[in-house]
N, C-alpha and C positions, 0 to 999 in steps of 0.2 A: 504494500500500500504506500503511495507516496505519500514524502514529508507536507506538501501541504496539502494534503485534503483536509476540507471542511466538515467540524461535528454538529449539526445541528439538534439541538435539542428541543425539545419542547417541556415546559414545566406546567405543564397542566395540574401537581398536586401543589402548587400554593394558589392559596387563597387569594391573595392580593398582590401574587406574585408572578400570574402566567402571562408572559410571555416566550418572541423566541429567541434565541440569544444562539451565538455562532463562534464554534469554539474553533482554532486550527494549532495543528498536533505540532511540537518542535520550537515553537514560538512563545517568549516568554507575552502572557496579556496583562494588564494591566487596569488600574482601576475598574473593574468586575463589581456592579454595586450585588451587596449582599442583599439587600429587598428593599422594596418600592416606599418601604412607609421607614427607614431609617437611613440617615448619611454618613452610611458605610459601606468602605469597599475595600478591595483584596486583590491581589493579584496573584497568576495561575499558571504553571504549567504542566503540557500534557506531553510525556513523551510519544515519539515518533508512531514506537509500534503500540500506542494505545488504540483499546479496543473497547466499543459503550459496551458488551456484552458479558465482557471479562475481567472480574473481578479485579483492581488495584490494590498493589498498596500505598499508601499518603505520609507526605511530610510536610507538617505545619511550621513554617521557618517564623521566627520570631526577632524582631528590632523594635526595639522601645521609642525610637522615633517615625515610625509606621512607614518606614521606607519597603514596600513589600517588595518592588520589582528587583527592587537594587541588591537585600538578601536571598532571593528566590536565584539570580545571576552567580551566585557566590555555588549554588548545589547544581548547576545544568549540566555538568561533563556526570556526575555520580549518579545526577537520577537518570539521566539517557542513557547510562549504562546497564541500569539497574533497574528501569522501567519504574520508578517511580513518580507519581501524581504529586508536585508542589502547592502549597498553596500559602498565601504568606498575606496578614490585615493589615491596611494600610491606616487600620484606627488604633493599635495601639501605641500608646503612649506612658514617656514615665509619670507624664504630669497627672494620669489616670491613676483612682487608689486603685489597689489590687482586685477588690470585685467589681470594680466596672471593668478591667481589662478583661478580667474571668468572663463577664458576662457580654463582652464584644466577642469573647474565643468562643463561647459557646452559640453565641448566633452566625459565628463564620462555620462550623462544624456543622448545623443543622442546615445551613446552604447547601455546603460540598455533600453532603451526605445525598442531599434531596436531587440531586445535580449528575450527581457518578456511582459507580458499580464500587464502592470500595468493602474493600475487602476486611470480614471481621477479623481482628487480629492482627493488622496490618497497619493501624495508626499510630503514629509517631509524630516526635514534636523535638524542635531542634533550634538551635539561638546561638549567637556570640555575646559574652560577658553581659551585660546586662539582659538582652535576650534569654540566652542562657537559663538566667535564674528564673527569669518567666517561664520559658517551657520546662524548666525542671520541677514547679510549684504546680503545677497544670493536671499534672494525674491524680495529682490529693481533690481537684474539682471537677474534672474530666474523667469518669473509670474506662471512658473508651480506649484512653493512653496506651500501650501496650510498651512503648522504650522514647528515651531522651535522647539527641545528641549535644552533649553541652562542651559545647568550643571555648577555651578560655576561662572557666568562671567552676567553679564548684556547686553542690545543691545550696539553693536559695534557703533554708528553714531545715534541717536534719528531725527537728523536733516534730514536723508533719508526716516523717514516713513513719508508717504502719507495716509489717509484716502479713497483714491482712490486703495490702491494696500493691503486692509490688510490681515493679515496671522492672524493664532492661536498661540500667545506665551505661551510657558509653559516654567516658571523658575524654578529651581531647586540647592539649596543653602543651606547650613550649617551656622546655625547659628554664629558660629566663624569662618566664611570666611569672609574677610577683603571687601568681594562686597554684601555682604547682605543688607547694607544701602543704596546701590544703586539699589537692587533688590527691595526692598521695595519700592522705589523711582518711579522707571520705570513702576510701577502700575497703580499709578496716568496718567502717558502720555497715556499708551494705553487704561486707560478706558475712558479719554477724547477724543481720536479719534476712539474709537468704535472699537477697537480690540478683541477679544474674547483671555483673556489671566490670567492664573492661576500661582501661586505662590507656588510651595511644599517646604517645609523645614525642616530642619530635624534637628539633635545634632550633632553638628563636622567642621570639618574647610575646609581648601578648597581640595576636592576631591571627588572620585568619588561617586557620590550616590547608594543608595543598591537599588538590582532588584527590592525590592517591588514600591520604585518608579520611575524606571525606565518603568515599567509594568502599573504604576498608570499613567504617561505621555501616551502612547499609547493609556489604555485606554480611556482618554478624547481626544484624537485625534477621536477614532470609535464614542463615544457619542456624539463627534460634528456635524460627518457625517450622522449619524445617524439621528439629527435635520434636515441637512440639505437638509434630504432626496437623500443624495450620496449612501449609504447602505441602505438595508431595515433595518425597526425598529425590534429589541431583546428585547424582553421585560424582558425575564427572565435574560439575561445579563447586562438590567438598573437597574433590581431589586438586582441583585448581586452587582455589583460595587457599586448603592447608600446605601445597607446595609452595603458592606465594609468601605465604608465611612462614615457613620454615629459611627462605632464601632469606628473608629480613633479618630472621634472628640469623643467619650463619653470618651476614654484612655485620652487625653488630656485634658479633663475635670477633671479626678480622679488624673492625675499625677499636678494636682494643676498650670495648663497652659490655664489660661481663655483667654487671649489676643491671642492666637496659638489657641483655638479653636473657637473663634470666627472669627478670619479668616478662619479657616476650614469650618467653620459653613456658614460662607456667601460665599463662593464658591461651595459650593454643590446645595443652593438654586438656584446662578446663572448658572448652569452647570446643574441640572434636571428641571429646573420650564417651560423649552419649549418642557418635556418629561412625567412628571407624575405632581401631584398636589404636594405642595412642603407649603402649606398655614401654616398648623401645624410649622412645621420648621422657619418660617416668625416669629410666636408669641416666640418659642424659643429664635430666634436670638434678641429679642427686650429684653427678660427676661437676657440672657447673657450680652447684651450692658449695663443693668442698675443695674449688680453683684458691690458688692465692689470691689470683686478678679480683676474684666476686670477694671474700673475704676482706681484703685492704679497701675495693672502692665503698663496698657497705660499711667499713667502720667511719672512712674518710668523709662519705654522704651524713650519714647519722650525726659526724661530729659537727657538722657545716650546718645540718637542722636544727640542732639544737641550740645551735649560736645563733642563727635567724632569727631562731623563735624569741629570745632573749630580746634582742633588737627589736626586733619588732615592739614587743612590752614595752620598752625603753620609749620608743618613738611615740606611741599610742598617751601613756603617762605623762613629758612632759609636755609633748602640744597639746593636753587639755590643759594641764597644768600654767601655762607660758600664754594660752587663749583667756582664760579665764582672770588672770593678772595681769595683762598684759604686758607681758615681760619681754620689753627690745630687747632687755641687756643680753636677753640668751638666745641670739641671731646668732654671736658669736659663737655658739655652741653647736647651734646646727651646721652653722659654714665650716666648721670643724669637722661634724658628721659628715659632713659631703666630701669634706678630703681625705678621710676613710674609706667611703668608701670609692672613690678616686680611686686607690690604692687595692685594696679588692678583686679590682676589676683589669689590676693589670698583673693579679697575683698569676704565679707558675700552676698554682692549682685550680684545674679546669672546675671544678665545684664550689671553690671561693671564688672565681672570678662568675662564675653564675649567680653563685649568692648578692654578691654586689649588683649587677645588675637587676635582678627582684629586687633587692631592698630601696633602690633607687625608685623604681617602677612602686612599689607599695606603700612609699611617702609620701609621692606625689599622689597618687591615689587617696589617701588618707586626707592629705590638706585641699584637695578636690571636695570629699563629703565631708569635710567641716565648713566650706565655704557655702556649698550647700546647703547644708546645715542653718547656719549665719542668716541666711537670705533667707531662706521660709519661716524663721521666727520674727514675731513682730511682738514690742517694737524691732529696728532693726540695730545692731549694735556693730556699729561704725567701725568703734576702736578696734575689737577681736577680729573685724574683717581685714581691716588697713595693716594690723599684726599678721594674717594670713598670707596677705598677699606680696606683703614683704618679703614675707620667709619661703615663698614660691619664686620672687626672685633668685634666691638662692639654690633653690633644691634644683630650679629649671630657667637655668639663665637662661637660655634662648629663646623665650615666651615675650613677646612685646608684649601683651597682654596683660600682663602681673604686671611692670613698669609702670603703662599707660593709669591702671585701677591707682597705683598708689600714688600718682600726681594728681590725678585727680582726686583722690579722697582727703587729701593735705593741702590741695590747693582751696578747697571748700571749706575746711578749717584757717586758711590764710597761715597755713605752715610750710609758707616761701622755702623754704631754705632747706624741707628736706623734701620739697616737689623737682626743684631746681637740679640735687644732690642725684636722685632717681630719672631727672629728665637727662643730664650728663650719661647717668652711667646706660640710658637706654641707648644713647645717641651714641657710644663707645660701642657697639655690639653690630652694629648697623641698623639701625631703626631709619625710613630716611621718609616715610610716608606724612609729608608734611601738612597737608589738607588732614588728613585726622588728628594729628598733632595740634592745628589752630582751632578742629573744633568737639575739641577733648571738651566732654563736660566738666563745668566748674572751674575753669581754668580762666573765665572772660578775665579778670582783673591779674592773672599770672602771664598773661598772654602779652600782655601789654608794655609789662615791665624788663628797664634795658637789659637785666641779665638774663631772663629768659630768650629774649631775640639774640643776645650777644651767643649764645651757645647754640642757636638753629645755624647763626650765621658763622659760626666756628665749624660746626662740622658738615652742614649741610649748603650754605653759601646760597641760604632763602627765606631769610629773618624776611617777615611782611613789614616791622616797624622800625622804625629809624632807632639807631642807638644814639643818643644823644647824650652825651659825655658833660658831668656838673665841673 
């Protein structure tokens, strides 16, 4: 069947919703209103070999800024691999509490449902970091959930899973992403409550993962189904995918990653051993547990967590502490932190120098939802913000953005002289965007004055006011 032939539907069982609407296979569509009588909508795709007759299975991609087309773009190589149905709301939002998002998800699902052939046992729900936690919160209000793919982010609430309601979690995380120690972490709880749930990881920080294992997530989604006798059994499809996976862990093995392949290694067992005989691979995995390599990197990894973790506490403490008092004097202490972890990051050890880059990544993260934080409380408290954004200068010099905030926020207070101190060191970085710089709020009467012009006109050589010398 060709890629573009037209699915015409007709929805004759809604109510207030029959019309005919024109679907075409291979093509990501967009804005799809979900029904006549609400202003929302989704966007959709249908792979190639989709067929109205024949049962799908679905993946609900999730972005908290309701970008549907542009997450749905992120899964096209895996699901036209894998023949899976995308579908992605262009309503949700973070500015949405949690059960209005629930209750946008759950009128996007009585759409697709009403719409397509999907298959029971075949819904899944998938997100990057904030996304993420959305589709991971979803099957505690969704029981149609059946697995997660959460990219980047750990479970949103551990305190909502039940043993009575479980999904299949697949995590998916870069080693220098600031939530990998909680990815790690989150292993232990679902395999104490009996969850069927895997851990891919890869080189890099926090973003999106590459198709291979965006591709590698679906497949253990089919191979679960497969167990569990939802699909019939592929045999030549278990034999592909668990040679593909065995070739990974043997890379992993050659690329001097004993710890990374022994967690590869025990997830393949756990993942084929209720599909083919897996025994052989058992006596592997006991020879790998008793390598030097796995031995040193597990002690070397554990002692690198642990000191995270510490840090971490550290960072968590005083910026409340430092927010709450506003304590400039201990800028100093952070600009400190930051040349640690400078240092860190150019250590000989591949595991410290990872650590440093999370801990850098989960600061700024942290001073992100305090500022957050800051802003939706009212009244609004100026100081702990103008503190904030100070100390974001630091942690992330290259942000014009923290600069800009703190001249403006001290130019509103008429404290000249540490607007002027912040306009300098923006303009040392390369800041050169001069039209936003004159119409920075709060700044009319900083704008004006010769030292402010005299330093546009120092380094940018486009002061709009005369400096007029007393």
């Amino acid at each position: 069947m060709k890629k573009n032939l037209f699915l015409i539907i007709f929805l004759a069982s809604f109510s207030t919703y029959a019309q005919q609407l024109t679907f075409k296979k291979g093509v990501v569509m967009d804005s799809i209103s979900v029904n006549d009588t609400i202003a929302e909508s989704f966007a959709l795709y249908l792979p190639t070999k989709f067929e109205v007759t024949k049962p799908s299975p679905i993946l609900f991609i999730y972005d908290m800024q309701g970008r549907g087309e542009k997450v749905i773009r992120m899964f096209l190589t895996a699901a036209e691999k894998n023949q899976y149905v995308l579908a992605a709301s262009n309503s949700i939002n973070d500015s949405l509490s949690l059960s209005k998002n629930v209750l946008v998800s759950k009128r996007l699902f009585q759409t697709v449902f009403k719409l397509f052939n999907i298959q029971k046992g075949r819904v899944y729900t998938a997100g990057f970091n904030g996304g993420a936690r959305m589709a991971s919160v979803l099957p505690t209000f969704l029981s149609q959930i059946e697995g997660v793919v959460s990219c980047g982010s750990s479970i949103a609430n551990t305190e909502v899973l039940s043993s009575k309601n479980p999904f299949h979690f697949i995590g998916i995380v870069g080693v220098e992403d600031f939530n990998y120690p909680n990815m790690l972490k989150i292993k232990s709880v679902f395999d104490f409550l009996k969850f069927p749930n895997q851990t891919l990881v890869f080189d890099g920080g926090q973003q999106w993962p590459s198709q291979e294992l965006l591709t590698q997530a679906m497949e253990l989604f089919d191979l679960k189904a497969m167990e569990k006798r939802v699909i019939p059994m592929d045999t030549a499809f278990i034999m592909e995918t668990y040679t593909k996976n065995l070739n990974w862990t043997n890379r992993l093995i050659s690329n001097n990653m004993p710890l990374e392949a022994y967690r590869k290694l025990n997830e393949i067992v756990e993942i084929y051993k209720p599909l083919i005989t897996v025994d052989t691979l058992k006596n592997s995995l006991k020879a790998l547990k008793r390598s030097s390599g796995y031995k040193n990197q597990k002690r070397n990894q554990s002692s690198i967590l642990f000191k995270e973790e510490l840090i971490r506490d550290d960072y968590n403490y005083y910026l409340e502490e430092d927010m709450l008092t506003y304590n400039y004097n201990n800028l100093g202490w952070w600009n400190y932190q930051m040349d640690e972890l400078k240092k860190h990051k150019k250590s000989a050890n591949i595991f410290q120098r990872q650590m440093g880059i999370r801990l850098e990544g989960y600061l700024n993260a942290l001073i992100a939802d305090n500022i957050d934080m800051v802003n939706a409380h009212s009244p609004l408290d100026e100081e702990a913000l103008n503190f904030l954004w100070m100390l974001k200068t630091i942690t992330a010099p290259e942000d014009y953005s923290a600069y800009l905030r703190v001249i403006s926020l001290n130019a509103k207070v008429e404290d000249f002289g540490t607007a002027l101190f912040y306009l300098e060191e923006l303009l040392k970085i390369g800041y050169d965007n001069v039209d936003e710089l004159y119409a920075l709020e709060n700044t009319a009467l900083l704008r004006i004055t010769p030292e402010f012009n005299a330093l546009v006109d120092k380094y940018l050589k486009k002061a709009r006011y005369d400096i007029i010398e007393e």
